[in-house]
C-alpha positions in Angstrom: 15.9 15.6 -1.6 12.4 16.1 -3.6 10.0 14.0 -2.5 7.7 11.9 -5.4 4.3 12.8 -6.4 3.8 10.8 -8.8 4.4 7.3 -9.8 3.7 5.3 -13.1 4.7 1.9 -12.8 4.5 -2.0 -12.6 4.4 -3.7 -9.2 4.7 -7.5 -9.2 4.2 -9.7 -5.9 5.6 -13.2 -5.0 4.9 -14.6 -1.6 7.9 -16.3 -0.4 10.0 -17.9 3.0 11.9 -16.6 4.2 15.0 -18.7 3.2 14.2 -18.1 -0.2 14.4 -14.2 0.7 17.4 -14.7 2.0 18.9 -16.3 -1.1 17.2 -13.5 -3.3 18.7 -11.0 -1.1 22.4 -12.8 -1.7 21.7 -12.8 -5.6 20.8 -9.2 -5.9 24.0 -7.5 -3.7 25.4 -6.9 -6.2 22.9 -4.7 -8.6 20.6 -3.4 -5.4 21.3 -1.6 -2.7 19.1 -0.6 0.3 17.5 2.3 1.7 19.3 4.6 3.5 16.1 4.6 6.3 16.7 1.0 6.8 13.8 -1.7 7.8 11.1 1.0 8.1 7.5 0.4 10.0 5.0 2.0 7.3 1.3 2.7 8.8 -1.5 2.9 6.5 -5.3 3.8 7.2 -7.5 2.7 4.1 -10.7 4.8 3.3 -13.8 3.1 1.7 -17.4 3.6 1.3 -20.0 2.8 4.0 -20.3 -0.9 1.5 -16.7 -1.2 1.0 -17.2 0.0 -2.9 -14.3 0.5 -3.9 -12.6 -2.7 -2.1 -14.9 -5.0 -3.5 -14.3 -3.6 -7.0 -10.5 -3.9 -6.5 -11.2 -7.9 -5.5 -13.2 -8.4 -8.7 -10.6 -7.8 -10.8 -11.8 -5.1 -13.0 -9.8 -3.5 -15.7 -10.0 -0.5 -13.3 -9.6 0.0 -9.8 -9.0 2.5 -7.1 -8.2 3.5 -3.6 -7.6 6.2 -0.9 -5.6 6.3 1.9 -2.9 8.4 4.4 0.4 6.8 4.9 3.2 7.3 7.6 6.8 6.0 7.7 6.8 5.3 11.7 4.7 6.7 14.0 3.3 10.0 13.7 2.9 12.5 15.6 -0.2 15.8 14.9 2.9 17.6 13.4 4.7 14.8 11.4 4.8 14.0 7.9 2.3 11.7 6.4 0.9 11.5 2.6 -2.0 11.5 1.3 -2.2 8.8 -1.8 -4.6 7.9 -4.5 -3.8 4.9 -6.0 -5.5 3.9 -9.7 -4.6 0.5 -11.4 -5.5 0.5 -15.0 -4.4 -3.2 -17.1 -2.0 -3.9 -14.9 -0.3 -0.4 -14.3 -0.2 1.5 -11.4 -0.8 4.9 -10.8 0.3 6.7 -7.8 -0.4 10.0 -6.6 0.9 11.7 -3.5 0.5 14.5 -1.2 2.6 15.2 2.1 0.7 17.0 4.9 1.0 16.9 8.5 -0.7 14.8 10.3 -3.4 16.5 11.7 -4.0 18.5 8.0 -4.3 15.0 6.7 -7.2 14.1 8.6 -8.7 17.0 9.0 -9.2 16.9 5.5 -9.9 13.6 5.0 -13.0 14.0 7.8 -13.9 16.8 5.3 -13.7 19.3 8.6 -11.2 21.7 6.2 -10.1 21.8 2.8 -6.4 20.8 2.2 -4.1 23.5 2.6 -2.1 23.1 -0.5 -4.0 23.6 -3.6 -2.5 21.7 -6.0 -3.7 19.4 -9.2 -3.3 16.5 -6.8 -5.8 17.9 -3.9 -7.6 18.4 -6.6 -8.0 15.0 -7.5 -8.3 13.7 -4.1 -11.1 16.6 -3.6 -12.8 15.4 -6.3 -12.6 11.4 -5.6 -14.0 12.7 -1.7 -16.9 14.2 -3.3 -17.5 11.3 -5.5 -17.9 8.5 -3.0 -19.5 10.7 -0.7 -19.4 8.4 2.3 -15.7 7.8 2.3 -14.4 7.1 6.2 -11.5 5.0 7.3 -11.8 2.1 7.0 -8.6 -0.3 8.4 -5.1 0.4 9.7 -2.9 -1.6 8.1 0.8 -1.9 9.2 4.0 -3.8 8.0 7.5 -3.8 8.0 9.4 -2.9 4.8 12.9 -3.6 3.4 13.5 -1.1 0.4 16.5 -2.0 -2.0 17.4 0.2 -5.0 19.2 -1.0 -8.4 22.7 0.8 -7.8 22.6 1.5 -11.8 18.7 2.3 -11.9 17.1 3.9 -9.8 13.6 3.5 -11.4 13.5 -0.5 -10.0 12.9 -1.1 -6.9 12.6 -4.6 -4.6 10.7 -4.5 -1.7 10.1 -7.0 1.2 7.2 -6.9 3.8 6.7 -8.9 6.7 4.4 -9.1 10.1 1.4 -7.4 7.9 -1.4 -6.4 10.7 -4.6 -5.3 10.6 -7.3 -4.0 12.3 -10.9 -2.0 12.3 -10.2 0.1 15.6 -8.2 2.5 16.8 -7.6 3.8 13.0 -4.6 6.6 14.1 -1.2 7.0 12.6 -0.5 8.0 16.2 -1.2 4.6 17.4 0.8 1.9 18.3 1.3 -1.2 16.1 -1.2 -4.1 16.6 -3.6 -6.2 15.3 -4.4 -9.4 13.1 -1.4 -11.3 10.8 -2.7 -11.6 7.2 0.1 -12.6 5.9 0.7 -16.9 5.6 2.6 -17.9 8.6 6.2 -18.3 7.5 5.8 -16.2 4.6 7.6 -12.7 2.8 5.8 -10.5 0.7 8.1 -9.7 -2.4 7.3 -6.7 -4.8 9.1 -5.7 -8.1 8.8 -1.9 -8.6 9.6 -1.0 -12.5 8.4 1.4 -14.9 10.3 -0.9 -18.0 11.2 -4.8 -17.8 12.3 -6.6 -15.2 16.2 -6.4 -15.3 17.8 -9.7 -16.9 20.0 -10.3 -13.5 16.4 -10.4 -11.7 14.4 -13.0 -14.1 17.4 -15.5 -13.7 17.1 -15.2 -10.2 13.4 -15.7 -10.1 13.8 -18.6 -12.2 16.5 -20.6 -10.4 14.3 -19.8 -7.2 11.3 -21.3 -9.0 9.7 -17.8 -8.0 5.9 -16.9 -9.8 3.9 -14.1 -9.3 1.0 -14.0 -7.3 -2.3 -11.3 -6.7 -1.8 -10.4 -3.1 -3.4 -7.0 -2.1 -3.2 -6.3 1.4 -6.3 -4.4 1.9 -8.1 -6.8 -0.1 -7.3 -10.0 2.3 -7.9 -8.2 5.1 -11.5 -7.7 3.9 -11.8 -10.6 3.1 -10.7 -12.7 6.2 -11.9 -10.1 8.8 -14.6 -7.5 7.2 -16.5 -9.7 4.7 -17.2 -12.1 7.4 -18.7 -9.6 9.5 -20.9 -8.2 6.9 -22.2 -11.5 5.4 -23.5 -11.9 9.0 -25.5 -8.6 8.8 -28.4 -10.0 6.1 -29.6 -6.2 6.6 -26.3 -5.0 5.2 -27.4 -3.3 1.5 -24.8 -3.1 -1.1 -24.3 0.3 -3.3 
């Protein structure tokens, strides 16, 4: 199967319990149908600026907004499969675009210690956004676990559900186990819609009888502000780009 490179789409988020996931999950059957992987555990290093630039843009809510980072599905090994993934948000639509190394090409590259070994116009793009914010570095490790579904007559939309979201500022390794800080409320499921179109009728009728609205949750975002911003409004030296 070829694997996706690039994405144009909406992404909608609800926070809700977990009952009420449970009842969405009964609702969809049968238009959805899930992932062949299963619940996955998806690791995710951020990159930012030495001021956490691009972050803080994302949290102001400009029309634009931006962000780097390497993702694996489990834990990786120097040899496994991770992808490299600039993300671009522009009113409201999402812009994703991928490239799958290994592991240790990933970083290698993303340390700037070699240049990626597929030349393509995607490394091309993440070449250039590396040389823009010259003092990219990673940044966080975020981790979650994910529930993929896929509309049995559309493939295009997608429902996703992700739970027991950690971060953390150390130890910033795909190859690393899964710890850290909850930044998700207690009790609580993150929800996304995936479409490139509308939301399918059969969906808004369930969001409506389960009083479901949609929310601004970005998980980098939170965990800068409840764990980084903190620390750096304690630093009155710290001196913003």
């Amino acid at each position: 199967m070829a694997v996706q490179t690039v994405f144009k789409r909406y992404e909608i988020k609800y926070l809700i319990t977990h009952k009420q996931k449970a009842r969405v999950l009964d609702a969809m059957m049968p238009y959805m149908k899930p992932d062949p992987y299963g619940r996955t555990t998806i690791r995710n290093i951020y990159y930012d600026t030495d001021t956490f630039l691009l972050i803080r843009r994302s949290i102001e809510k400009t029309i634009y907004k931006e962000k780097l980072r390497v993702r694996s599905y489990g834990r990786a090994e120097p040899d496994s499969t991770v992808f490299v993934e600039l993300k671009k948000k522009y009113q409201n639509v999402v812009y994703k675009r991928r490239l799958s190394l290994s592991e240790a090409e990933a970083m290698a590259w993303l340390s700037r210690e070699q240049r990626s070994q597929k030349h393509t116009q995607i490394s091309k793009e993440v070449d250039y956004f590396l040389d823009y914010y010259q003092t990219l570095h990673p940044t966080v490790f975020l981790s979650y676990e994910r529930e993929a579904y896929y509309a049995r007559e559309d493939s295009d939309f997608r429902v996703t559900f992700d739970d027991t979201i950690l971060c953390r500022q150390e130890d910033l390794s795909l190859t690393s186990d899964v710890y850290g800080a909850p930044i998700l409320p207690e009790g609580m499921v993150l929800m996304e819609l995936k479409c490139s179109g509308g939301i399918p009728l059969w969906m808004t009728t369930i969001l409506s009888e389960e009083h479901l609205y949609k929310t601004s949750f970005s998980k980098y975002g939170t965990a800068y502000r409840t764990m980084i911003f903190p620390q750096c409004s304690g630093n009155r030296k710290q001196r913003w780009r």
